[in-house]
C-alpha positions in Angstrom: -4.1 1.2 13.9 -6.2 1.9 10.9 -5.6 1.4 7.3 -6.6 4.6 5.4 -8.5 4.4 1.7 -5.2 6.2 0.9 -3.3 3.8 1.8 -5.3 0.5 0.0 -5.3 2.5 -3.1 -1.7 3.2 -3.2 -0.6 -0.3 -2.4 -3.1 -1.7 -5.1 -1.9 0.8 -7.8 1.2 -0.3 -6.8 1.0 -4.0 -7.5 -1.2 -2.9 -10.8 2.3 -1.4 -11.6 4.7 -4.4 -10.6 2.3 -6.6 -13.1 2.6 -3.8 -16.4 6.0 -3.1 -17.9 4.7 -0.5 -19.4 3.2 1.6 -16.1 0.2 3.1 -16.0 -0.7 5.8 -18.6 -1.5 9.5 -17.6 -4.8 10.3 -18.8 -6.5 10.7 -15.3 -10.2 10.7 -16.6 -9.7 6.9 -17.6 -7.3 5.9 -14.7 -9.4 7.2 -11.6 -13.1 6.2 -13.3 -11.4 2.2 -13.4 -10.4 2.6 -10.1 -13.9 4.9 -8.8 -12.0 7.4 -7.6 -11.6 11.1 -8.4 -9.1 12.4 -11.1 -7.8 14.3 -8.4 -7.6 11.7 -5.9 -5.5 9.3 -8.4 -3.3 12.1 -9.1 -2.6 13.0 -5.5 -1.7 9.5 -4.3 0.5 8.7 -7.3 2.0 12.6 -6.7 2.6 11.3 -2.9 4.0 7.8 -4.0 6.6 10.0 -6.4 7.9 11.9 -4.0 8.8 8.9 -1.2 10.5 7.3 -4.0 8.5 4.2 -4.7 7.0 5.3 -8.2 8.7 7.5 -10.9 7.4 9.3 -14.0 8.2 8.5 -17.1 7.4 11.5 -20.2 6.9 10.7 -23.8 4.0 10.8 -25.9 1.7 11.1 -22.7 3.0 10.7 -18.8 3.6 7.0 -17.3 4.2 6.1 -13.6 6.5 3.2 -13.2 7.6 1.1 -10.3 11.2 3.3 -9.3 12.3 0.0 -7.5 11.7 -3.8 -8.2 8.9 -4.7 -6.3 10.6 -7.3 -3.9 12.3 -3.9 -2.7 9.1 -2.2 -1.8 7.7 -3.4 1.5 3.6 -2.3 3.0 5.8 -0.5 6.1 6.8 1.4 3.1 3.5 2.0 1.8 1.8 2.6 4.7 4.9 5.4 6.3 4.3 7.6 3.1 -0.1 7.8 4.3 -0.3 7.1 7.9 3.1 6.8 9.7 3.1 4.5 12.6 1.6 5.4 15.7 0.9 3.8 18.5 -2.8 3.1 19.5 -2.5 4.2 23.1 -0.9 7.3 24.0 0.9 5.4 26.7 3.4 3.9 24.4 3.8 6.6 21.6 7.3 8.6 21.1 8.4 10.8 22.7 6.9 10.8 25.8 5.7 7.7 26.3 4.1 7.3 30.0 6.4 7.3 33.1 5.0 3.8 34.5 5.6 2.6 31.1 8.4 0.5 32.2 6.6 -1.6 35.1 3.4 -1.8 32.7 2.3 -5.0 31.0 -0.2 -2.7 29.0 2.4 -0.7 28.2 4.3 -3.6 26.9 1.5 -5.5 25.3 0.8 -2.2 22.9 4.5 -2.1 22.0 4.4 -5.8 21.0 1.7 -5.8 19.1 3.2 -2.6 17.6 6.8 -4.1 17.3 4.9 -7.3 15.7 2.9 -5.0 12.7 5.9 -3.3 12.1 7.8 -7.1 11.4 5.2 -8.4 9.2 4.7 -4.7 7.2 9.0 -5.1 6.7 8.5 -8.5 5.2 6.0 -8.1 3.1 6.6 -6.5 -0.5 4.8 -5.7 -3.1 5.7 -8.5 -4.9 4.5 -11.0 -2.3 1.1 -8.9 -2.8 1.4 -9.5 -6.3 1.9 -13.5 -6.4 -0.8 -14.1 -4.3 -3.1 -12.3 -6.6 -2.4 -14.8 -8.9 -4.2 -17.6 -7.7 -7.1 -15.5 -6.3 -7.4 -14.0 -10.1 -7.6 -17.9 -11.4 -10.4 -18.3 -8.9 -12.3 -15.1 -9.8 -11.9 -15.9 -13.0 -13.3 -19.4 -12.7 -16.3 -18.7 -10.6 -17.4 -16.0 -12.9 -17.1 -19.1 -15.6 -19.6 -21.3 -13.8 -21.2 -18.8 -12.2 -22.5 -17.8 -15.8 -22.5 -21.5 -17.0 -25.2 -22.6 -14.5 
């Protein structure tokens, strides 16, 4: 299982949107050249993100995106089913026709459980778990950068 660019840059924006009540704005010049990536790019993924639910726009003076859910309501299996769907990594134990040994097959079984065992921790984990432990790895940033440039 791989985790797609797509994929890191939607759950980042996402927790950059659970930390600012006031969403992200819509000029897409400013928003994709913080983030280094394409106008384009930042417009597709949010587009994407729009239409499974997770983000919704708001219009006024210029176009927001907003969090359409509280973030302890949006989980990474989320996240990751709108860009990659789950697949298995071995054709032997992907749906619907999964390999006719499959049953009698500790490789077979292995795959599914380490499938069955992603799938668990993407449920449990939401964007705002994401977002508290950025907390504490800000502070540290934050304080290296301090005595980085002190010393």
């Amino acid at each position: 299982m791989e985790i797609s660019r797509r994929t890191l840059f939607a759950t980042k924006t996402l927790c950059e949107l659970a930390q600012q009540e006031d969403g992200i704005g819509s000029d897409p010049q400013e928003f994709a050249a913080q983030r280094e990536v394409s106008p384009g790019y930042s417009t597709h993924l949010l587009n994407a993100l729009h239409e499974a639910g997770l983000v919704r726009r708001d219009y006024g003076k210029s176009l927001r995106y907003r969090l359409a859910k509280r973030p302890t309501e949006i989980t990474l299996r989320q996240v990751f089913d709108v860009f990659e769907g789950l697949e298995s990594p071995t054709a032997c134990a992907r749906p619907p026709h999964p390999c006719r040994r499959s049953a009698a097959c500790v490789v077979n079984r292995a795959w599914c459980d380490c499938i069955e065992e992603c799938v668990v921790a993407m449920e449990r984990t939401t964007i705002a778990d994401l977002t508290r432990r950025a907390g504490p790895l800000r502070e540290r940033q934050v304080l290296n950068s301090s005595v980085s440039a002190a010393g």
